[in-house]
C-alpha positions in Angstrom: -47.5 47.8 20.3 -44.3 49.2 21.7 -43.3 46.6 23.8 -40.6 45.9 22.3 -39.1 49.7 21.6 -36.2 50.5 23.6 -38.3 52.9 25.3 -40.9 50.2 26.6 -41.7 49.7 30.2 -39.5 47.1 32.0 -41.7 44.3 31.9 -41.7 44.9 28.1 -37.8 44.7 28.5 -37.8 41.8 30.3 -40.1 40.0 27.9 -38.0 41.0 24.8 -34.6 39.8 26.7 -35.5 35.8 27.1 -35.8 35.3 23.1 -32.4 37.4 22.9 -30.9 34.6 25.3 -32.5 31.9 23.7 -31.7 32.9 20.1 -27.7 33.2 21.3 -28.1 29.7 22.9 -29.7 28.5 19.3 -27.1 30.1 17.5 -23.9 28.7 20.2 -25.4 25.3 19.5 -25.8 25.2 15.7 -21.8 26.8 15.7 -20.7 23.5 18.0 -22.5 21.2 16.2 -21.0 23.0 12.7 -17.5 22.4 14.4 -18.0 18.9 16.2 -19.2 17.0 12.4 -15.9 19.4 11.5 -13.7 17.7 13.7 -14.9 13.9 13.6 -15.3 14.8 9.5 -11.9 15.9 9.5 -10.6 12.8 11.2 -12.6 10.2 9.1 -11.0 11.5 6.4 -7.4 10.4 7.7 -7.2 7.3 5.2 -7.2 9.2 2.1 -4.0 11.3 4.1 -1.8 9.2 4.8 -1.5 7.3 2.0 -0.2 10.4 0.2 2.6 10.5 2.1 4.1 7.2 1.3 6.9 6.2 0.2 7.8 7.8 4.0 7.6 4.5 6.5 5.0 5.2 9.5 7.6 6.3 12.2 8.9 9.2 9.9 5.5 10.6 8.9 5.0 10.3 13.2 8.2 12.1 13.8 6.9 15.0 11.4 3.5 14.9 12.8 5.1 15.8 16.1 7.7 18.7 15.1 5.4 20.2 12.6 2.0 20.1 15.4 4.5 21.4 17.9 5.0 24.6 15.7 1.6 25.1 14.2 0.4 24.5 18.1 2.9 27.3 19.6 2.3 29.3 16.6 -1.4 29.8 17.8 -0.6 29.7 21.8 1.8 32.8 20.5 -1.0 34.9 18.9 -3.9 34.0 21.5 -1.6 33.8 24.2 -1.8 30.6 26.3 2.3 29.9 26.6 2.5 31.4 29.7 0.0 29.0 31.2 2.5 26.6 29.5 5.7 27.3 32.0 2.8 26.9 34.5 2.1 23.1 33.6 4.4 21.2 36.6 4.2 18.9 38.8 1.1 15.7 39.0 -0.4 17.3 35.5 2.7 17.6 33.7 3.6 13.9 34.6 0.0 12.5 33.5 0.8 14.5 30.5 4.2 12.9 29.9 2.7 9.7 29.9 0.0 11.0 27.7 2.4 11.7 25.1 4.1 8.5 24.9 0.6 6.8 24.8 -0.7 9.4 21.7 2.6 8.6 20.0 1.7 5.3 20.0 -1.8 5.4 18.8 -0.6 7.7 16.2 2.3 5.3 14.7 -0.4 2.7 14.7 -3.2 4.1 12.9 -0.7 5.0 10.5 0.7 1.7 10.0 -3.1 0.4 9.9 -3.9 2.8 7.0 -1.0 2.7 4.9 -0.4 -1.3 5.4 -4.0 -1.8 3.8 -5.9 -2.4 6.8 -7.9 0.9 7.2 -11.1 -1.3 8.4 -9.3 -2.4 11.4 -8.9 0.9 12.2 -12.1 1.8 12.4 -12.9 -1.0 14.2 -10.4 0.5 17.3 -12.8 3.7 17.5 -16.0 1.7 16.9 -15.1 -0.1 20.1 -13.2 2.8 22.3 -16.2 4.1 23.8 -16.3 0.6 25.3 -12.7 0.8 26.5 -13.6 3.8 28.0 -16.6 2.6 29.8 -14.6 -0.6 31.0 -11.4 1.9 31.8 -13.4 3.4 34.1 -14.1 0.5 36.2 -10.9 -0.7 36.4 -9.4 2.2 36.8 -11.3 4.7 38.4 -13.5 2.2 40.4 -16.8 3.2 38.4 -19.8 0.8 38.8 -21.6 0.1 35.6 -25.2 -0.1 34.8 -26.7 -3.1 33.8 -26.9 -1.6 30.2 -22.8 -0.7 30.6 -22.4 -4.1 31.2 -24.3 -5.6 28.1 -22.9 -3.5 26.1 -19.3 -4.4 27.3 -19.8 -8.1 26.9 -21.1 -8.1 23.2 -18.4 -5.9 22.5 -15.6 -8.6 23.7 -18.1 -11.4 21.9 -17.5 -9.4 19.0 -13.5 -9.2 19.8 -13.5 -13.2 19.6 -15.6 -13.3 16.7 -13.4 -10.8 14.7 -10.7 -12.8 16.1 -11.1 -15.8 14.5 -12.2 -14.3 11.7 -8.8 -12.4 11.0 -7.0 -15.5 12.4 -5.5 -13.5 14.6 -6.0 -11.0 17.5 -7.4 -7.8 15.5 -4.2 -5.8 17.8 -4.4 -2.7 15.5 -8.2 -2.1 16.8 -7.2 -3.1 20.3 -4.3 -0.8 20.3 -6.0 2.1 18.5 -8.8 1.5 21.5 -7.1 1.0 24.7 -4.4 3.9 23.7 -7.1 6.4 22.8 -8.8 5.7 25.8 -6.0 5.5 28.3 -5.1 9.0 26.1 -8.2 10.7 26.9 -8.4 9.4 30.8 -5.1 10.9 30.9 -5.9 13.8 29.9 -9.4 14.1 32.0 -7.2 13.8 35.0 -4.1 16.3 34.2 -7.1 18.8 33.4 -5.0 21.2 31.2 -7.0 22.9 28.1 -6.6 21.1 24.9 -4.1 23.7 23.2 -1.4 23.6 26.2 -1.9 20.4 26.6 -0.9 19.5 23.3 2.1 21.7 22.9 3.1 19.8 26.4 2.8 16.4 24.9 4.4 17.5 21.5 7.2 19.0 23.4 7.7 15.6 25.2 8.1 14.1 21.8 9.9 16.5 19.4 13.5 16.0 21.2 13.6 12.2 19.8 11.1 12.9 16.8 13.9 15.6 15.5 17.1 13.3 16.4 15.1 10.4 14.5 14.7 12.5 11.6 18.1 14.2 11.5 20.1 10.2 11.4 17.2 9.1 8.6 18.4 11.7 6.6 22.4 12.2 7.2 22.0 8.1 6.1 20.0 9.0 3.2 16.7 7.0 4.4 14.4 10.6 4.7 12.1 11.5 2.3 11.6 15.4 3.2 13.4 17.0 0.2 14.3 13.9 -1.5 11.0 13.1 -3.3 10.2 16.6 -4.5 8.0 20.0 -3.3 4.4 18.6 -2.8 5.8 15.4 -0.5 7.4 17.9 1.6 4.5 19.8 1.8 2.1 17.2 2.8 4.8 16.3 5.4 4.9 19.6 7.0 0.7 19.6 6.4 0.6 17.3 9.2 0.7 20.0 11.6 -2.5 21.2 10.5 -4.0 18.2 9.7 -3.1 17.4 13.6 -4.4 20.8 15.0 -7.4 21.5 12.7 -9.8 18.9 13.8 -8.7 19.0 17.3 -9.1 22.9 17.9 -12.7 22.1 16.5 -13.1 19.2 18.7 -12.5 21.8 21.7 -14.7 24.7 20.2 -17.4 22.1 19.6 -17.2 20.6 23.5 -17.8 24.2 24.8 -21.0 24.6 22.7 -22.9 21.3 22.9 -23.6 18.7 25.4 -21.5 15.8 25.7 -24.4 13.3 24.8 -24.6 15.2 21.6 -20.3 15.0 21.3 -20.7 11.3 22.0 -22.8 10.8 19.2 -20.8 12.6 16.7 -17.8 10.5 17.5 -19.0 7.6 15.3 -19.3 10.0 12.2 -15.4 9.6 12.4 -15.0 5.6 12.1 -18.3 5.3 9.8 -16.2 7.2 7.3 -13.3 5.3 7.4 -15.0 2.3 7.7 -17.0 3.2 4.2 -13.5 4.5 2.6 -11.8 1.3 3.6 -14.7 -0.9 1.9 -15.7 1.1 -0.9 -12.8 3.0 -2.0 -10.0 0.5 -0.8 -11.9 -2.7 -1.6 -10.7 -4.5 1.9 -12.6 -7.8 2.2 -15.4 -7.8 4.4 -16.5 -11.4 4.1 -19.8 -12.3 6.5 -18.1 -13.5 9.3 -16.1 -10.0 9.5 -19.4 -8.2 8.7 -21.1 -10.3 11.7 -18.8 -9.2 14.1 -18.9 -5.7 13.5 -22.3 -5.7 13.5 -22.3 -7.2 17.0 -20.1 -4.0 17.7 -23.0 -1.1 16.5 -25.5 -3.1 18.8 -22.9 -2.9 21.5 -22.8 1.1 20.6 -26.1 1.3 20.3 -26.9 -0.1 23.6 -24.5 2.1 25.0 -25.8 5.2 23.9 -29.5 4.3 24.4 -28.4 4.2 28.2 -26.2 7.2 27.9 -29.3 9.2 26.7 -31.6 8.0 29.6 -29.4 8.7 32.1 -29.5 12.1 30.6 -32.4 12.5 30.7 -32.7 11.4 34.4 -30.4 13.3 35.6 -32.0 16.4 34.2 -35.9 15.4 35.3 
């Protein structure tokens, strides 16, 4: 039995190399799939974050978020190299990525509001519905037709929106925002077609100009609270940074690794947490009419992704 000996015959060679290959595929997959419930992990734990950082208003914690991301982000490019291919960024790209940046700053500002004002459910509920908004962004955007199942999906979602509406008594606007900004974010971003690192210290760069003028008047007046409300506020402050860079630097080691069907169905690991911290650990109300229209939201998902995997599946058969 020496097949398998380096001194075999080729044909026992070429036997012994197809588990090799297989067992590195095996092995690349369980590392993605490590770092993809990482990164949506990471981010469903953003309610219990930014609460800590109070009594700072949302716009200042979003003005640190961008100066400290923008140095933990050319920290890295400077050690793994990747700020050359910076300088390179011009032109079409660098203006989708402009507009990116204002777009992300809003989203951000936003969810924090969301969390720290009490109302981490409603967040949830945004990135429960944005793989609708992205679905529905590509139609009217990009001109993509929609399967039948597409559709369903999309029209219980925006049931669910009017339910939830009159439910709140309002328009649920943090959701919507948190939704359409995300997904105009990351159709942004699909068109510039920069790599996640570059493209971030792009967008941060676009933002920490005002982001370190804003900070600079809030504290000559006396309004900051970096240094004014002791060692372990200013820490979680400048913690941001990571906190920005550590889920997303998974996200991108994760999307190399694993298919995107698989990606797409980690994303709800993200919102499921926060919706679960918001209910259980907050104690927000969620009285049967509210519970009714979120459920019309999962059966919206779930449709979704049902038709997502056959497609798959299709298109590989």
């Amino acid at each position: 039995m020496g097949g398998g000996r380096p001194g075999g015959h080729s044909g026992g060679g070429a036997v012994v190399a197809a588990p090799a290959a297989s067992d590195a595929e095996a092995r690349a997959h369980r590392a993605g799939l490590a770092y993809g419930i990482t990164a949506y992990f990471l981010w469903g734990l953003f309610p219990l974050y930014w609460p800590l950082l109070e009594p700072a208003a949302p716009v200042e914690i979003l003005a640190h978020r961008v100066v400290w991301s923008m140095l933990v982000v050319t920290g890295l490019l400077a050690v793994v190299g990747g700020l050359g291919r910076v300088r390179g960024v011009r032109g079409r790209p660098l203006v989708l990525l402009v507009t990116a940046a204002v777009v992300i700053a809003l989203n951000w500002c936003t969810y924090i509001y969301g969390v720290n004002s009490g109302q981490v459910v409603e967040t949830s509920l945004g990135y429960f519905i944005n793989p609708l908004v992205t679905v529905l962004l590509g139609v009217l955007v990009l001109g993509e037709r929609l399967r039948p199942a597409q559709w369903v999906a999309v029209v219980i979602g925006a049931v669910a929106v009017v339910v939830l509406t009159l439910d709140y008594g309002r328009l649920p606007w943090i959701a919507l925002t948190l939704a359409f900004s995300f997904g105009t974010y990351g159709l942004l971003k699909k068109q510039a077609g920069v790599a996640a690192r570059e493209s971030l210290l792009v967008e941060t760069l676009v933002l920490v100009v005002p982001a370190v003028v804003f900070l600079v008047v809030l504290q000559a007046q006396g309004l900051g609270t970096f240094g004014r409300e002791g060692v372990g506020h200013a820490l979680l402050l400048a913690g941001t940074g990571v906190a920005t860079v550590l889920p997303l630097l998974a996200f991108g080691a994760a999307a190399v690794r694993i298919p995107l069907s698989t990606v797409g169905l980690l994303q709800y690991l993200a919102p499921v947490l926060q919706f679960l911290i918001g209910v259980l650990l907050y104690r927000e109300p969620m009285p049967a009419s509210r519970l009714a229209g979120f459920a019309m939201v999962w059966v919206a998902l779930m449709v979704l992704t049902a038709d997502a995997v056959r497609s798959q599946r299709r298109s590989v058969h």
